[in-house]
C-alpha positions as CSV (number, residue, x, y, z in Angstrom):
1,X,20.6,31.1,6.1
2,X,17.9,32.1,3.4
3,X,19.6,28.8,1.0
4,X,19.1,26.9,3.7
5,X,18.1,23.2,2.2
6,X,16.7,24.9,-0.1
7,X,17.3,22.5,-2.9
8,X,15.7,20.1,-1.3
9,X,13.0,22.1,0.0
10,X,12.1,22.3,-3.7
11,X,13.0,18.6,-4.4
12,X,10.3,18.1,-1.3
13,X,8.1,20.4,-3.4
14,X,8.1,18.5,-6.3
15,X,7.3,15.2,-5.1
16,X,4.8,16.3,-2.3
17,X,3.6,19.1,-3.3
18,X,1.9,21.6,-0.5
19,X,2.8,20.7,2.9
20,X,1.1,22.1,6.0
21,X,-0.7,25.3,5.5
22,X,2.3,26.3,2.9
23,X,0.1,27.3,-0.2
24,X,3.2,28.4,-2.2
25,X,7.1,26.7,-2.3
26,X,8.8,30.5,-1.1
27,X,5.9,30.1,2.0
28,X,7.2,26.7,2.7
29,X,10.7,27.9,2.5
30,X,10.2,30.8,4.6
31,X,8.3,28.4,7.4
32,X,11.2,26.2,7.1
33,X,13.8,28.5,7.5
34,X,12.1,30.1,10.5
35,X,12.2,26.2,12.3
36,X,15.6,25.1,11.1
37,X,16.5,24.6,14.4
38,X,14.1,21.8,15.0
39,X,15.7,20.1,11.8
40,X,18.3,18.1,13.9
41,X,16.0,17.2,16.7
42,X,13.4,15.8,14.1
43,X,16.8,14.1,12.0
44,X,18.0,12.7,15.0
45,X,14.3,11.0,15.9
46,X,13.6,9.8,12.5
47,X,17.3,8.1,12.5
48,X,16.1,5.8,15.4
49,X,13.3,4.7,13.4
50,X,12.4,1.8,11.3
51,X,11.8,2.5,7.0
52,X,9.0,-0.1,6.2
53,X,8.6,-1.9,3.3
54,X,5.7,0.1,2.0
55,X,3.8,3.7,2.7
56,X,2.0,4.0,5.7
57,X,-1.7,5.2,4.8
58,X,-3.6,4.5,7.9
59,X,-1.2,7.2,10.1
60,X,-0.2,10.3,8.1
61,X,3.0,12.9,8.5
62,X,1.0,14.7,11.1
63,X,0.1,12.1,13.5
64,X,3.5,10.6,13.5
65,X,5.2,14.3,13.8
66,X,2.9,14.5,17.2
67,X,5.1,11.3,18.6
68,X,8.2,12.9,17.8
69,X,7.0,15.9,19.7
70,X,6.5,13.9,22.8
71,X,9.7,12.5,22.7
72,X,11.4,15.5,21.6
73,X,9.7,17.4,24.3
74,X,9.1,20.3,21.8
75,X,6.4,21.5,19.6
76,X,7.9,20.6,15.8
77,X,6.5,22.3,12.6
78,X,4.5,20.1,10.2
79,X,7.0,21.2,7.3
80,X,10.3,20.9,8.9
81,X,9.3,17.1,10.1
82,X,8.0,16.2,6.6
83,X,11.4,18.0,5.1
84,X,13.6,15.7,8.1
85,X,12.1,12.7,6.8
86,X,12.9,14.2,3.3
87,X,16.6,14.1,4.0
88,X,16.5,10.9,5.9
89,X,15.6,9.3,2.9
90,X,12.3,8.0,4.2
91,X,9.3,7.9,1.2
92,X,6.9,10.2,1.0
93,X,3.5,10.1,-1.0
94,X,2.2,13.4,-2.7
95,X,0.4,15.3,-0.3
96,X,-3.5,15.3,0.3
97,X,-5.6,17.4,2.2
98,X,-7.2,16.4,5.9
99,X,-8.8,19.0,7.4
100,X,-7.0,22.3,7.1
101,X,-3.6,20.7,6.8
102,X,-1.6,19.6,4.0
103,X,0.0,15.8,5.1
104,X,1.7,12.8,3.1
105,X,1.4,9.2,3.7
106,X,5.2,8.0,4.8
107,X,6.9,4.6,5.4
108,X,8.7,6.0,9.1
109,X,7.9,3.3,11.3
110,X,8.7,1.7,14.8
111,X,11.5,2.9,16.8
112,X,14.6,0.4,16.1
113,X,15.2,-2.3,18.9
């Protein structure tokens, strides 16, 4: 369970760099591990969604994590949505800091029609 992703966790690392509150890549790993359950539920959401052309600036990872939560009908960790997106092959922008949180800029759009 411990490997878990964790290629692509550090992949993730790489191109984002901190996510959430993780301040270290084993922190990151550790939170991600702890949620892998949610990693489906987040998967599945981001799979009904549209990739747009470009990265999204105005609405960051955490806002659009919050939708997924109401339509998940769960609370959803910051770093196991950001890692979903990861593997869905949606873009991601290296991270910047709003408030106390570590969020990227993403190109996950509408729901598909």
């Amino acid at each position: 369970m411990d490997n878990l992703y964790a290629q692509e966790i550090e992949e993730l690392w790489k191109q984002c760099g901190q996510i959430d509150l993780s301040e270290t890549l084993d922190d990151l790993k550790r939170d991600i591990v702890k949620f892998s359950n949610m990693i489906v539920p987040c998967r599945e959401w981001l799979a009904d969604r549209n990739k747009l052309k470009n990265l999204k600036h105005s609405v960051d990872s955490y806002t659009i994590k919050h939708l997924a939560e109401s339509d998940i009908g769960d609370w959803v960790p910051h770093s196991v949505f950001v890692l979903s997106a990861y593997l869905e092959g949606f873009e991601l922008s290296k991270s910047k800091l709003r408030g106390d949180v570590y969020v990227v800029s993403t190109n996950i759009g509408a729901k598909k029609r």
